[in-house]
C-alpha positions as CSV (number, residue, x, y, z in Angstrom):
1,X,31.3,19.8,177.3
2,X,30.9,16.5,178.8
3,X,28.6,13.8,176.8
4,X,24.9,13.5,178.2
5,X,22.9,10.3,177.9
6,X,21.0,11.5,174.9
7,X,24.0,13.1,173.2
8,X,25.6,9.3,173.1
9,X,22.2,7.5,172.6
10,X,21.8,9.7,169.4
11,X,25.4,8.6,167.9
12,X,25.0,4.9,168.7
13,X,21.7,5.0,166.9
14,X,18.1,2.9,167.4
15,X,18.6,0.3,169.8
16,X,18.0,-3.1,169.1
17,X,15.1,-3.4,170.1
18,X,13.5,-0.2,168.4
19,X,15.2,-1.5,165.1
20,X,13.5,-5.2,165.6
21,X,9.9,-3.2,165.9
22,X,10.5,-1.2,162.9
23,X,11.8,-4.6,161.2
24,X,8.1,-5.8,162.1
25,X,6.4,-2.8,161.4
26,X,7.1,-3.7,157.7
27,X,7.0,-7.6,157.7
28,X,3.9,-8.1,159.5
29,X,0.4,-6.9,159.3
30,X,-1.5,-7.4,163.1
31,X,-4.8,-7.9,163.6
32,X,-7.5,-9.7,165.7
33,X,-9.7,-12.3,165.3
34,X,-13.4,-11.9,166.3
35,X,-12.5,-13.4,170.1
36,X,-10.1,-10.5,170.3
37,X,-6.7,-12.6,170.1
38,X,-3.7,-10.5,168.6
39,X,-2.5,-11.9,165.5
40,X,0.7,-11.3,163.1
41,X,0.6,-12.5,159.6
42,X,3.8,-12.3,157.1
43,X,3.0,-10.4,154.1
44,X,2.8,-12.2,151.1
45,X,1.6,-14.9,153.4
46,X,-1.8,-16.0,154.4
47,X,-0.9,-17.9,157.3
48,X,-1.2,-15.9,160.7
49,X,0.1,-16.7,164.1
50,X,-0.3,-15.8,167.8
51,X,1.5,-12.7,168.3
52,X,2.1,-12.9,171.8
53,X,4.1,-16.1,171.7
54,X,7.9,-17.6,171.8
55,X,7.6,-17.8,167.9
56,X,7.2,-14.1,167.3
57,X,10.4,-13.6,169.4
58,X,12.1,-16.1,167.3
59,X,10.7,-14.6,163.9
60,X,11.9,-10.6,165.6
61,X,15.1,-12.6,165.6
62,X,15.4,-14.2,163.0
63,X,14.5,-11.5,161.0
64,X,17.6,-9.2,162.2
65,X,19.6,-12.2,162.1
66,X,18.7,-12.5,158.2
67,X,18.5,-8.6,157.4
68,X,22.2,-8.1,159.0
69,X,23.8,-10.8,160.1
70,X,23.6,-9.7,163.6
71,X,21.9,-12.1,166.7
72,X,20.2,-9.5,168.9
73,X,19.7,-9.9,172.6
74,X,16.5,-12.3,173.8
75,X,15.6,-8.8,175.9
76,X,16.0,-6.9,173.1
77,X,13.4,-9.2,171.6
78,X,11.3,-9.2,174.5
79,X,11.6,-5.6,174.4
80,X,10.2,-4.9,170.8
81,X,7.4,-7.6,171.0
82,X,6.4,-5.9,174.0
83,X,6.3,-2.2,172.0
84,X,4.1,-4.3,169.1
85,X,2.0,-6.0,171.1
86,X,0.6,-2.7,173.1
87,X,0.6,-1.1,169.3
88,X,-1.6,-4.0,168.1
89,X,-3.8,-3.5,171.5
90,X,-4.7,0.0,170.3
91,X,-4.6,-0.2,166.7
92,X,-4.9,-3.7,164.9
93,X,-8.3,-4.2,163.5
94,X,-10.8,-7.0,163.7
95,X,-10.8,-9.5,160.4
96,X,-12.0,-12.7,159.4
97,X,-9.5,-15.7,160.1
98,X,-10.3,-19.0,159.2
99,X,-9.6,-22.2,161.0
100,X,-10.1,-25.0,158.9
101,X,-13.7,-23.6,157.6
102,X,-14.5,-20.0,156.5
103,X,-15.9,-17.2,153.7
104,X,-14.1,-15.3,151.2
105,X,-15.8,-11.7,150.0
106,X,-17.7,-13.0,147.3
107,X,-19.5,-15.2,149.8
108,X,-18.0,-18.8,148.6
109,X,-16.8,-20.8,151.4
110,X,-13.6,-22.1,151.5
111,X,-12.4,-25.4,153.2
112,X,-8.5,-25.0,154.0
113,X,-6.9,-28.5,153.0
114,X,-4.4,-27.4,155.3
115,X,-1.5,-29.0,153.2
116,X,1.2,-27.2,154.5
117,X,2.3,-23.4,155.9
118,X,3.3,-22.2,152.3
119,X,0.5,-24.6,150.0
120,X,-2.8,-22.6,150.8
121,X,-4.9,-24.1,148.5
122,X,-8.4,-24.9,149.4
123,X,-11.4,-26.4,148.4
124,X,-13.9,-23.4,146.8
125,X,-17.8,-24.0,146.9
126,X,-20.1,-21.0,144.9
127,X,-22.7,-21.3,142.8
128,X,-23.1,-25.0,143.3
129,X,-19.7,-26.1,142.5
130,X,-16.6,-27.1,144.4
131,X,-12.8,-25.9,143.0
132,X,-9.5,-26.2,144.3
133,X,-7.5,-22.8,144.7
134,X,-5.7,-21.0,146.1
135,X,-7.6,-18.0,147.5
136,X,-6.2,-14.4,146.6
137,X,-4.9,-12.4,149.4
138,X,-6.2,-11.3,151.7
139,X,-6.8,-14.9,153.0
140,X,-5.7,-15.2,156.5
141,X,-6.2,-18.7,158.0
142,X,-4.5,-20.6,161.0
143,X,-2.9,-24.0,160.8
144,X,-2.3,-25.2,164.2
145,X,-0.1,-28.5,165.4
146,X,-3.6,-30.0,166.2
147,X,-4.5,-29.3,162.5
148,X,-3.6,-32.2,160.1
149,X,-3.7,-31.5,155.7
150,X,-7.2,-33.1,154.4
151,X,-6.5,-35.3,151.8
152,X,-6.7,-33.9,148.3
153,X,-9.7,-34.3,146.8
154,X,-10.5,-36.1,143.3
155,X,-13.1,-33.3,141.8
156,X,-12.6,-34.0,138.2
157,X,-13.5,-37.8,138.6
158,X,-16.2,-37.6,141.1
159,X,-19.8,-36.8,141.1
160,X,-21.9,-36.2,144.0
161,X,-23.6,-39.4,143.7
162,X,-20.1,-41.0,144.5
163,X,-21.1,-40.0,148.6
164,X,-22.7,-43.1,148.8
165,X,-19.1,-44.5,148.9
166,X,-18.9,-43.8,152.4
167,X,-21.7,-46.3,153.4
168,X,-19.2,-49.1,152.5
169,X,-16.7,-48.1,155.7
170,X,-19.7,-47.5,158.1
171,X,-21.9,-50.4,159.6
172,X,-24.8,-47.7,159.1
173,X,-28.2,-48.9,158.3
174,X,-30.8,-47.4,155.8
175,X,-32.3,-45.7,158.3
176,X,-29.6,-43.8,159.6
177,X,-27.7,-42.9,156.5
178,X,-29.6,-39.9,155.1
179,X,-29.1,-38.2,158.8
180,X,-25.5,-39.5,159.1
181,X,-24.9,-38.2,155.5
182,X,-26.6,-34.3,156.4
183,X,-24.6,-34.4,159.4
184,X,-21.4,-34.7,157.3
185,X,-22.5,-32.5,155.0
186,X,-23.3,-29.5,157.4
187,X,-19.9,-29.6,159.1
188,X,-18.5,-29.0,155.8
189,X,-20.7,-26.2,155.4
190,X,-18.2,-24.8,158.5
191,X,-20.1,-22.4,160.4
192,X,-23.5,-24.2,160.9
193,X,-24.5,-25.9,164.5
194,X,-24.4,-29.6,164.3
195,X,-26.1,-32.3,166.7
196,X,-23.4,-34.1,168.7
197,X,-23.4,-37.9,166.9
198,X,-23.0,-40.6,169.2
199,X,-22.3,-43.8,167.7
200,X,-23.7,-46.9,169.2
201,X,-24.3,-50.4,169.5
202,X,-22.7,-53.6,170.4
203,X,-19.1,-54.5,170.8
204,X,-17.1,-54.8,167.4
205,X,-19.8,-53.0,165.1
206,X,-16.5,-50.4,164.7
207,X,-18.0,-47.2,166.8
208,X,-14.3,-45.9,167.5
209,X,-13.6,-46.7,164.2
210,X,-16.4,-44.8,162.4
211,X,-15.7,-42.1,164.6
212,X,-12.1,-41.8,163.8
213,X,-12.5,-42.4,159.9
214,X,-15.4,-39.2,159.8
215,X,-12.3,-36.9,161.8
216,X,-10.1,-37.6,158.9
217,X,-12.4,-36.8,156.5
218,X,-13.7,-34.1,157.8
219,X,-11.1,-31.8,160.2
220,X,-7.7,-34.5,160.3
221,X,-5.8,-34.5,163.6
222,X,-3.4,-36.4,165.0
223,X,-5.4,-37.2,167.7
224,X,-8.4,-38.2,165.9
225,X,-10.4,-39.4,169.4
226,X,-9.7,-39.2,172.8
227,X,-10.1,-40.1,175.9
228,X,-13.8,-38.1,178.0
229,X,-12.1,-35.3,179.6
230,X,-12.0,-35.2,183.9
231,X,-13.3,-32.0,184.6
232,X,-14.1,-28.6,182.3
233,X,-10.9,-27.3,182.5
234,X,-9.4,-30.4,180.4
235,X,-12.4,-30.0,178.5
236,X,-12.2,-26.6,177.4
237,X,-8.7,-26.8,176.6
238,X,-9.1,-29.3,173.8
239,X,-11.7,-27.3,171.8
240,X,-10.2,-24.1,170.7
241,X,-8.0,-26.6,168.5
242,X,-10.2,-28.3,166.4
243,X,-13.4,-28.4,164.4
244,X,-14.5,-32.0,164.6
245,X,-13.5,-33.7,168.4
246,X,-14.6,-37.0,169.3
247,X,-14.4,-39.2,172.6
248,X,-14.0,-42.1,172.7
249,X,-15.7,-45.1,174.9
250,X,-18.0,-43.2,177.0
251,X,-19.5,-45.5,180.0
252,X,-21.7,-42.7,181.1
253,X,-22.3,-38.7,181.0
254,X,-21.4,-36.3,184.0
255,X,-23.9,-33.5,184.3
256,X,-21.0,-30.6,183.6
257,X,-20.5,-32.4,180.3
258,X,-24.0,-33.2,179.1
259,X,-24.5,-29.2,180.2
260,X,-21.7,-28.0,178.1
261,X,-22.2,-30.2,175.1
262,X,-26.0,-28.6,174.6
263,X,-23.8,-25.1,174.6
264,X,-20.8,-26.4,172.3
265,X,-22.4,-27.6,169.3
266,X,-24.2,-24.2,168.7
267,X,-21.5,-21.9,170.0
268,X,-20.2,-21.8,173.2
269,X,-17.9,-19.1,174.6
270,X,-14.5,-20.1,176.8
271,X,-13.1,-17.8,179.3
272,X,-9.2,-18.8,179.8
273,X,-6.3,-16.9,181.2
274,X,-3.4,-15.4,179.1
275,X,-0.6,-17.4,178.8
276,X,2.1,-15.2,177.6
277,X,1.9,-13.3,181.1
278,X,1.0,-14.6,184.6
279,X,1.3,-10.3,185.3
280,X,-1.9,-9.9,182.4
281,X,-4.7,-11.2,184.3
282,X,-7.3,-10.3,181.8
283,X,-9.3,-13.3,180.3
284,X,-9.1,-14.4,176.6
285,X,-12.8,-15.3,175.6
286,X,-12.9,-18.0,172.8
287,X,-15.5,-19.0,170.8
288,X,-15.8,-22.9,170.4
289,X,-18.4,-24.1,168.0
290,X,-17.8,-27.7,167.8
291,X,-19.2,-30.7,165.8
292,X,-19.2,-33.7,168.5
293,X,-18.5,-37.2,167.9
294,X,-19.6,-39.8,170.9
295,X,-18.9,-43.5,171.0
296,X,-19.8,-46.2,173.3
297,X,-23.3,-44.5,175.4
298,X,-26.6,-45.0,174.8
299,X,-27.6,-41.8,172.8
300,X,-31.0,-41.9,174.3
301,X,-29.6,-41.2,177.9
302,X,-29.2,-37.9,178.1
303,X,-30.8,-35.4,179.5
304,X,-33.6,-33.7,177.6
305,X,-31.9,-30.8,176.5
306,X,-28.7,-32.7,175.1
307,X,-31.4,-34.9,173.4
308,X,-32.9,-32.7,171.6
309,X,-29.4,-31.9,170.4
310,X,-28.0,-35.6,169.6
311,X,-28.0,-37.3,166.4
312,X,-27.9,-41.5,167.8
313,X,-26.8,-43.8,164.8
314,X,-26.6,-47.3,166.1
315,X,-24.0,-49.5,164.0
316,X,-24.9,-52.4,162.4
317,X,-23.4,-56.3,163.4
318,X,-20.7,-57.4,161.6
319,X,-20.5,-61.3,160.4
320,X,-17.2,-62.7,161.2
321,X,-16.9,-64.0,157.8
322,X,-17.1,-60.2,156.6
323,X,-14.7,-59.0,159.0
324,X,-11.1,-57.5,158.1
325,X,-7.8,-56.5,159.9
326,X,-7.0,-53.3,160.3
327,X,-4.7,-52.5,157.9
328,X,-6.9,-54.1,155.5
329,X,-9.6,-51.6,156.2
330,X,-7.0,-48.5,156.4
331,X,-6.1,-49.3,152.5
332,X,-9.4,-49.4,151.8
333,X,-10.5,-46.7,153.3
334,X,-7.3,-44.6,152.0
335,X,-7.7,-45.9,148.5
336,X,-11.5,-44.3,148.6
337,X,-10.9,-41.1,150.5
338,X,-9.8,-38.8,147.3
339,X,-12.9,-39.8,145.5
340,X,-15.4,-39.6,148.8
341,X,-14.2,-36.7,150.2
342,X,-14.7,-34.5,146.2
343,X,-18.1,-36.6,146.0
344,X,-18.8,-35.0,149.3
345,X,-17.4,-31.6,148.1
346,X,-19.5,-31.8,145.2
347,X,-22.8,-32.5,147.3
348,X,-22.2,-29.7,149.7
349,X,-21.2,-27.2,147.1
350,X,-25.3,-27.9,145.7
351,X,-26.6,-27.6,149.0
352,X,-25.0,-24.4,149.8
353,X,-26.7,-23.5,146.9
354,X,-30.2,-24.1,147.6
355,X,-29.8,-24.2,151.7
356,X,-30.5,-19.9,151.9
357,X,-34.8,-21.0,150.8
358,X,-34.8,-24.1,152.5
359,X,-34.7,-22.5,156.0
360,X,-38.1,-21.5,155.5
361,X,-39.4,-25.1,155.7
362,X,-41.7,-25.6,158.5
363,X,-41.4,-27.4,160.6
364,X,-37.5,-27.7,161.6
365,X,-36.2,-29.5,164.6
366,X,-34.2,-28.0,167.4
367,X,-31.0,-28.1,165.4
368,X,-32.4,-25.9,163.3
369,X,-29.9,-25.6,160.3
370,X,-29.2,-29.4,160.3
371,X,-32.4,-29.4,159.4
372,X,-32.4,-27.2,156.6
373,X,-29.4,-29.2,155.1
374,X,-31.7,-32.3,155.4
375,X,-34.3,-30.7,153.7
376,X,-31.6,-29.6,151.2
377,X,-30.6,-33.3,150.6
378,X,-34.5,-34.3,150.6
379,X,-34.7,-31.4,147.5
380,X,-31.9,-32.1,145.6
381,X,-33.1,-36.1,145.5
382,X,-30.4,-37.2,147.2
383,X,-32.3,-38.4,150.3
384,X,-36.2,-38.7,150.3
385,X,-38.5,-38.0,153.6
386,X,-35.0,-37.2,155.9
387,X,-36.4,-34.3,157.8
388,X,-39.8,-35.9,158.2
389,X,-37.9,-39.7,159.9
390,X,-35.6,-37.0,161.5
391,X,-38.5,-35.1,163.4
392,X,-40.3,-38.2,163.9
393,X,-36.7,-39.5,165.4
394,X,-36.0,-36.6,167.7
395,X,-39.7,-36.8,169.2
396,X,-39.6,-40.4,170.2
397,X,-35.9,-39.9,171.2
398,X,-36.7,-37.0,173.8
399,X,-39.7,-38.8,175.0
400,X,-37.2,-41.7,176.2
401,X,-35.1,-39.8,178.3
402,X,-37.2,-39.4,181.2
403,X,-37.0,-43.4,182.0
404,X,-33.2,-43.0,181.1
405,X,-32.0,-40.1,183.1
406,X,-30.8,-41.7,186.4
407,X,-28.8,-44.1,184.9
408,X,-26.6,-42.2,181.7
409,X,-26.1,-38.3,184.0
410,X,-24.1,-38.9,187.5
């Protein structure tokens, strides 16, 4: 009886590409983060990835390549990732990733370090203290190639008090320093809105500067500012990437980007195609809460809904006899940066703490958990009368953008 298709299909076995899904099927776990984006994690891993990408092919690969020495077909790849991906569509559930900032369980929030793919230690803050550990699984975070390691904090020698470290690498006046400090202090605490801080004043008081030292303290990149993007689709495509983005050297404010910072600092929602098929036409919606960093524009020109939302710190003059090269500052600032950034570990850890009753003060500004943290900082004795200069600020500020409004918003 002659052989039929099935007949022979059954004697040669699986095909490669049903025996690189069932390879997956017990390597990876799939899921989807709370935009809706598949993701594949390793088990025994708590690093997850993109599952429609080039590196899951290479991973179905080298996974066949590792379990029998055999290279399969890129179709046959193509093949299975396409079988996984439409199982993930139905069936992966929804769970918490982090990017940089998140929450365990228990409720402690975690701030990856980001050290490398296999090192996921992290900094723990509960109960009014900050740890380094290594979460127990399951503890799913993403590490992209826009994501640089924070540098390892020094908890044992450091008290909070040791924050004030950070005052000796920024021209900041007395004024501005409690706000300033809150402001750091509130991106740490990772899923609060921030106002967007523009950095001012005259030439060589080290705006860019400041702004790049607070990105590598707070989310590291290796491109820690950057140029003011040309139109919103350069704009949105920087921000899925990192927590903390700064531009640099701002002459003035177009109206699409004075409209979209008021929506980014407090959650704003990007609609962008798939990449992984030009045949899928159905959007990807992102979620892009971003902490904003301005240099070089008066932060009082803006137009009254962005001002409501900007923190303005103008630097202070530097002598010429107190100035430095750069590399003098860098091993400075590198010397202090253990020690600053588990001060400021420390000091966020105590407002977490006490931040849940403080967002029943009345009255709080606009930006209304910045506030709370400043009224956190103005409890805890670290700052005294913050929120009060801060809502005295924020009036006067908003009050002087009518006169300024033709001038900063083509």
């Amino acid at each position: 009886m002659p052989d039929t298709a099935a007949a022979t299909a059954r004697r040669q076995g699986p095909s490669q590409a049903t025996r690189l899904a069932n390879l997956a099927q017990v390597a990876w776990e799939t899921l989807r983060d709370a935009d809706g984006m598949l993701l594949r994690r390793d088990l025994g891993s708590s690093l997850v990835q993109p599952l429609a990408s080039i590196d899951s092919r290479r991973q179905l690969a080298r996974m066949r390549y590792q379990t029998t020495g055999a290279v399969p077909s890129s179709s046959a790849c193509a093949d299975a990732l396409a079988v996984i991906i439409a199982e993930a569509d139905q069936h992966a559930p929804e769970l918490p990733v982090m990017h940089r900032y998140g929450a365990l369980p228990t409720g402690a929030r975690v701030i990856d370090l980001a050290l490398s793919p296999t090192d996921c230690r992290a900094v723990v803050l509960q109960d009014g203290l900050a740890r380094i550990a290594a979460p127990e699984q399951p503890y799913r975070r993403r590490l992209g190639r826009m994501t640089a390691a924070l540098p390892l904090p020094d908890l044992a020698g450091t008290t909070a008090e040791q924050v004030f470290l950070l005052r000796q690498h920024l021209a900041v006046s007395d004024d501005d320093w409690p706000a300033l400090l809150a402001w750091c202090v509130t991106v740490l605490l990772g899923d609060l809105a921030v106002p967007v801080l523009v950095f001012g004043g005259e030439s060589g008081t080290g705006k860019s500067t400041s702004a790049r030292r607070l990105v590598s303290l707070l989310d590291p990149c290796p491109a820690p500012i950057r140029r003011a993007p040309e139109d919103l689709d350069a704009w949105q495509a920087q921000l899925p990437h990192t927590r903390v983005v700064a531009l640099d050297n701002l002459s003035s404010l177009p109206a699409w980007l004075s409209a979209s910072l008021c929506t980014v600092v407090t959650g704003e929602t990007i609609v962008q195609r798939r990449l992984y098929s030009d045949l899928d036409t159905e959007p990807v919606l992102v979620s892009a809460q971003r902490a904003m960093i301005l240099t070089s524009i008066d932060a009082t020109a803006s137009r009254g809904d962005l001002a409501e939302r900007v923190l303005g710190v103008q630097l202070q003059h530097i002598a010429a006899d107190a100035r430095r090269t750069d590399a003098e500052l860098e091993q400075a600032w590198q010397a202090d940066l253990p020690q600053l950034f588990g001060a400021l570990c420390h000091l966020t850890a105590q407002v977490a703490q006490v931040l849940p009753a403080m967002r029943n003060v009345r009255p709080l500004p606009r930006m209304a958990d910045y506030g709370a943290v400043l009224a956190a900082l103005d409890h805890l004795g670290v700052t005294e009368g913050a929120l009060a200069a801060y809502l005295a600020r924020q009036t006067a500020d908003v009050a002087g953008t009518i006169d300024a409004l033709g001038e900063a918003v083509l």
